[in-house]
PLY file of the C-alpha trace (Angstrom):
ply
format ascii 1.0
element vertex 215
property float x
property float y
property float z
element edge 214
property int vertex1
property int vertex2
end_header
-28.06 -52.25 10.71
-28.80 -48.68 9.29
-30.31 -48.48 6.52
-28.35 -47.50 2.86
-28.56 -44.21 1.79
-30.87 -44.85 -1.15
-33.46 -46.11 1.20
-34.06 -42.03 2.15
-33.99 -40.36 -1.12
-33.99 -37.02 1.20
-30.79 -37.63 2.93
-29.77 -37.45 -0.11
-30.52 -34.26 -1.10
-29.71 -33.24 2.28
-25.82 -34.55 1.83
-25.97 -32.86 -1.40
-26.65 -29.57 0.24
-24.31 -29.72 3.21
-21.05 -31.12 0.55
-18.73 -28.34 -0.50
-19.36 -28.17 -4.14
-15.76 -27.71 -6.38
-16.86 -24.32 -6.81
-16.86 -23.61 -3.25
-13.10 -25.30 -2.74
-12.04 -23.88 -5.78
-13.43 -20.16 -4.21
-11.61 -21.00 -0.31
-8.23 -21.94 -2.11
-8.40 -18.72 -4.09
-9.07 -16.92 -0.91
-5.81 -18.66 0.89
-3.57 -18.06 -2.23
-4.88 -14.67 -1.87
-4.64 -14.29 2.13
-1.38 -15.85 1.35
0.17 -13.43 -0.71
-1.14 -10.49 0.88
0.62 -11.66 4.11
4.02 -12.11 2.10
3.82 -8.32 0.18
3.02 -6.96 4.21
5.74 -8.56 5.34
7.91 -7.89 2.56
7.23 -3.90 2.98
7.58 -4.07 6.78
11.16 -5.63 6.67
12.66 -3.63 3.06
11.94 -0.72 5.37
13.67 -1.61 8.53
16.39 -4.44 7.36
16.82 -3.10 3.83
16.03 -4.98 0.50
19.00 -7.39 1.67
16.63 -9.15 3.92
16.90 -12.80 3.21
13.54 -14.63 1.50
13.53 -16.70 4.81
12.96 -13.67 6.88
10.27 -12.42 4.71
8.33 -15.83 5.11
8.76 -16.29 8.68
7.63 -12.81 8.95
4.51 -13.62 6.85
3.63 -16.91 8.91
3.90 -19.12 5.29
6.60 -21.78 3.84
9.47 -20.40 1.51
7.67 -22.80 -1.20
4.69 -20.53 -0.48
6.97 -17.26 -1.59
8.56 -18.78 -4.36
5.15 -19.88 -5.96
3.99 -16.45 -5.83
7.46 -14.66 -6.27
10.16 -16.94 -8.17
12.85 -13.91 -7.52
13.87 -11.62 -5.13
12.76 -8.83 -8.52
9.26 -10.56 -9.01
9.18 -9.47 -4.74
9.86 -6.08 -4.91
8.33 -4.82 -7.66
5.12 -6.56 -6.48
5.39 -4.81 -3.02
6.40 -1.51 -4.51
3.18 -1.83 -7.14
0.84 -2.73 -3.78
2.26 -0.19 -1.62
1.87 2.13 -4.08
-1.82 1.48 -4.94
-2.44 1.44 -1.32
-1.12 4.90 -0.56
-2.93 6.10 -3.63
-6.14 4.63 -2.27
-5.92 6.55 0.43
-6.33 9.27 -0.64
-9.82 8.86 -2.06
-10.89 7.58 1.63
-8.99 10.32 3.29
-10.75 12.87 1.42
-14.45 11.48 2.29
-13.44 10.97 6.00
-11.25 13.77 7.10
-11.79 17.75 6.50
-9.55 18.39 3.57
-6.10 20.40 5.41
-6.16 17.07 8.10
-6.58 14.61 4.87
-4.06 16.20 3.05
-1.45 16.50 6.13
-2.25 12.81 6.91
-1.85 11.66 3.37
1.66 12.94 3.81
2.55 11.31 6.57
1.76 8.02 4.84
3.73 9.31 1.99
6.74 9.61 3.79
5.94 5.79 5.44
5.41 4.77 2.16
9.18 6.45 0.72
11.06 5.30 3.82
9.96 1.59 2.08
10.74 2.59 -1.33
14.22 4.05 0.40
14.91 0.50 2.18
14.98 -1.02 -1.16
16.54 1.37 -3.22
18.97 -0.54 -4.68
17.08 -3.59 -5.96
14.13 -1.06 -6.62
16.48 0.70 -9.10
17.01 -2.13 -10.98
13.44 -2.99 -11.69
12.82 0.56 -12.73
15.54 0.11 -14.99
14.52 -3.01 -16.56
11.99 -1.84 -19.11
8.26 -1.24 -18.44
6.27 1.81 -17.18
6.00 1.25 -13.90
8.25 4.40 -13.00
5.65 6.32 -14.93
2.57 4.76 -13.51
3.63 5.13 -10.31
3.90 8.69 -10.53
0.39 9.50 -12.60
-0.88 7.57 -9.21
0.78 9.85 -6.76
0.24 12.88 -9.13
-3.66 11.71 -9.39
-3.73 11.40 -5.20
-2.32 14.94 -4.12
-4.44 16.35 -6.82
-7.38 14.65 -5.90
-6.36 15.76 -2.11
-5.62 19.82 -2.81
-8.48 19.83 -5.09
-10.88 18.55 -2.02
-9.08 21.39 -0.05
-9.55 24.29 -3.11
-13.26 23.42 -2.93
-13.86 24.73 0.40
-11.24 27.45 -0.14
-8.74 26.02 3.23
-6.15 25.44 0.21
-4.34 27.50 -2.22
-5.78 27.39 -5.94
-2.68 28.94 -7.80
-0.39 25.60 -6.67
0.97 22.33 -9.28
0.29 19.47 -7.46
2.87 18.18 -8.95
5.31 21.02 -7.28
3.84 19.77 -3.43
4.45 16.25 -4.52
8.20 16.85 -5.42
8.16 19.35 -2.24
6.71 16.20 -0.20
9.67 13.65 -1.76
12.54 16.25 -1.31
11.25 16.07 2.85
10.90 12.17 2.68
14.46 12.03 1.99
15.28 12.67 5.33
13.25 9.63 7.40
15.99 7.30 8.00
15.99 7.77 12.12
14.03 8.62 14.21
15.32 12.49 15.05
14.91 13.05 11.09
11.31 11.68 11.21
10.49 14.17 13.69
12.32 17.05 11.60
10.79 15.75 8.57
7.52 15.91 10.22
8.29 19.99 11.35
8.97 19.93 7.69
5.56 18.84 6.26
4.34 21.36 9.04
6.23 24.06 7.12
4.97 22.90 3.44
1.20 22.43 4.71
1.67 26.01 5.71
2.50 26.88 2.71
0.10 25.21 0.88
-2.86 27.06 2.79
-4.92 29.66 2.61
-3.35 32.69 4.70
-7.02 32.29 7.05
-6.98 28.57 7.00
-6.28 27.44 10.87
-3.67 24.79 11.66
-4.74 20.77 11.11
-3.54 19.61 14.30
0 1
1 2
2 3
3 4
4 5
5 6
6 7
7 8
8 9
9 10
10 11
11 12
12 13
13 14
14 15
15 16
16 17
17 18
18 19
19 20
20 21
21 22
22 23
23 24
24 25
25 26
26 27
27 28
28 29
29 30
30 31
31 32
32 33
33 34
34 35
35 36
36 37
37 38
38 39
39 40
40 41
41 42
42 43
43 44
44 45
45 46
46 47
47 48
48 49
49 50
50 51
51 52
52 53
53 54
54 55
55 56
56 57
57 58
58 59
59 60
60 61
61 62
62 63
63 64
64 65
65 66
66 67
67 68
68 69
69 70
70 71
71 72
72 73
73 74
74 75
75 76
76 77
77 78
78 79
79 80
80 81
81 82
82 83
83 84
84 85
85 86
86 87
87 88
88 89
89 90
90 91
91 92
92 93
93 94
94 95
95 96
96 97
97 98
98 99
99 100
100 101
101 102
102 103
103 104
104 105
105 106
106 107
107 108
108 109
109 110
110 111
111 112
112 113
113 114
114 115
115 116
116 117
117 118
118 119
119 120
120 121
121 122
122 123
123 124
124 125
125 126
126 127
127 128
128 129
129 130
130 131
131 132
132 133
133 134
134 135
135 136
136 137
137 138
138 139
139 140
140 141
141 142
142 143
143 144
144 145
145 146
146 147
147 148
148 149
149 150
150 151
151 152
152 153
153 154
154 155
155 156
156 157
157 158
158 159
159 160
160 161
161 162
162 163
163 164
164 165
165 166
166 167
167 168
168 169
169 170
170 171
171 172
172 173
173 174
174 175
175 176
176 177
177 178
178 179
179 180
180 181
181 182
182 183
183 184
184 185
185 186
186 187
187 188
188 189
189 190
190 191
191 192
192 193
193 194
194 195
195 196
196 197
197 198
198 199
199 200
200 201
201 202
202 203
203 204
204 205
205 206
206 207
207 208
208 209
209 210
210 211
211 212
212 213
213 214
């Protein structure tokens, strides 16, 4: 017969030790909410883009390899969805920025930061509709969203100023509007490759005369 636990007072401590503690479950569920709702936003972006913001819930779950009770606990409505992804993929291509700058000489950070730009408005475009309607609703977020992409090319041509391979006498602001006048024209895939020629042409613009090409 074995023996009862209180007849080693070290297994004890030794079970003690090897138990989760609440803490610890309360920390792995956080990370799988988390994980969770990561996979959904993802997911969300990647199908607003190519299916349009008509894409059903379902979709969107299946997509993000969760339950539809798993979206609807994070998202209760379609507008909960949306504005969520459009806050994260905004964040995400303002973020990149500050990594692009510390990884990539600044003319090849700020060309690539463009090309995620126009990823990032071919998204916004697929859900332009239901988009329009949470920008509409009240709120800031229109505003905050621009101060992040205003923030990002600035942060980018100032990078490029520095080491005198971009123009100093330029509004950031003016290349940003230049950059979302060229996104408009990403829906296939022969206008992604003229809109690329096109960010070509505006880089070139945006250079010092002696600066040699990014790419």
């Amino acid at each position: 017969m074995e023996a009862a636990p209180d007849s080693n007072p070290d297994q004890w401590s030794v079970m003690t030790l090897e138990q989760p503690t609440s803490g610890d479950l309360a920390r792995g569920l956080r990370a799988d909410a988390q994980s969770n709702r990561d996979r959904v936003l993802e997911a969300a972006a990647r199908l607003f883009q190519t299916e349009g913001a008509d894409t059903s819930l379902k979709a969107i779950a299946k997509e993000a390899g969760v339950g539809i009770g798993t979206l609807y606990r994070r998202f209760p409505t379609r507008e909960a969805l949306i504005e969520a992804t459009y806050r994260t993929e905004s964040a995400k291509l303002a973020a990149a920025a500050s990594t692009l700058v510390t990884t990539l000489p600044p003319v090849a950070a700020l060309r690539t930061w463009m090309e995620l730009f126009t990823d990032y408005m071919a998204t916004k475009h697929g859900m332009a509709d239901a988009l329009r309607a949470v920008l509409t609703s009240g709120g800031d977020l229109r505003m905050q969203t621009r101060d992040l992409m205003q923030q990002a090319v600035a942060e980018l041509m100032a990078a490029g100023v520095a080491t005198d391979e971009l123009r100093s006498d330029l509004d950031p602001d003016d290349v940003l509007l230049a950059m979302g006048g060229v996104s408009m024209i990403t829906g296939t895939a022969e206008q992604r490759t003229q809109a690329a020629r096109m960010l070509d042409l505006l880089l070139d613009g945006v250079k010092q005369p002696s600066t040699p090409a990014s790419r």
